[in-house]
Phi, psi and omega in degrees: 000149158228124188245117170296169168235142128249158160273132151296192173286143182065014164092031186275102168236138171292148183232176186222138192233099187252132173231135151062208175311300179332178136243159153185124183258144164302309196292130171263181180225144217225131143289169168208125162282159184259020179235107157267152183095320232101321186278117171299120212224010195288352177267340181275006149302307168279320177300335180247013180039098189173137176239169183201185178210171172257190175090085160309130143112024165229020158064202188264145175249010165311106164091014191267153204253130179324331182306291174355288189287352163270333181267352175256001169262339156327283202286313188270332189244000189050046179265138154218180203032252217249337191278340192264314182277344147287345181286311203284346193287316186298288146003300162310303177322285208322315202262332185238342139333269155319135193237148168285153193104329180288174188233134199216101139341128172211095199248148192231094174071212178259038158264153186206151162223193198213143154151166224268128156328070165321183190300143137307137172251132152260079205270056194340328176299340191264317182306053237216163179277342181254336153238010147042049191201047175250346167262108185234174187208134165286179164209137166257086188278158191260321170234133176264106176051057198269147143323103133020297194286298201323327181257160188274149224288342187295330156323282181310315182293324183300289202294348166288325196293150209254013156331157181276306189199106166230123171295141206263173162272335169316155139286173181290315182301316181284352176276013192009070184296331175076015179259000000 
């Protein structure tokens, strides 16, 4: 057996653990879409090396308990049933899911970049109905606006799911990410 290291973001390191042919990385992989709000953000996502989801205007979630957090998509946005419970699943990832260090998918058409996950951010300046982008994550990507068909078909199932935000099932080693 042998065990590797990489640094994540902020020297946060993960470790990868190869026996034999296997694999099994620590880093989970993550998909995200790009229009939080509604608004399509995918060049400010590679430019500002950031990824992000909407639903403004339920304050910072760093440390809040899902109740917490079902209930403030209650009162601002009036979700119940499947509709309260996809925000809330997307919302959880995003902010207590996801780990620094994890790997996040981004596909724009027939581009995809890649790249390692940073801290949640809150950006209070954003927390607004019109720009509807204050729950964020840095990212260090790694690969930018690469072609799509390069990658193997567990990629396209990962990057097809109609989530907001989903953890793939995959590992890194079976998306063969190149990274």
């Amino acid at each position: 057996m042998c065990v590797s290291f990489f640094d994540g973001w902020d020297g946060v390191a993960k470790a990868e653990v190869e026996e034999g042919n296997g694999g099994l990385g620590m880093a989970h992989v993550f998909q995200i879409k790009t229009k939080p709000h509604g608004f399509q953000r995918y060049d400010e996502f590679i430019r500002d090396q950031v990824i992000g989801i909407g639903w403004p205007l339920i304050g910072n979630l760093d440390g809040i308990s899902k109740d917490e957090l079902r209930e403030r998509l209650r009162n601002v946005y009036h979700y119940s049933g499947a509709k309260l419970g996809n925000a809330l699943g997307a919302i959880w990832a995003f902010v207590n899911t996801m780990e620094q260090g994890d790997i996040v998918l981004v596909r724009n058409g027939a581009w995809l970049s890649i790249g390692i996950i940073g801290p949640y951010r809150y950006v209070k300046h954003l927390d607004n109905d019109l720009d509807g982008f204050c729950h964020q994550r840095s990212v260090e990507w790694k690969v930018m606006n690469e072609n799509v068909r390069l990658y193997n078909e567990k990629v396209h199932e990962t990057l097809r799911h109609p989530g907001v935000v989903t953890k793939s099932k995959y590992t890194v080693r079976e998306l063969q990410l190149g990274i």
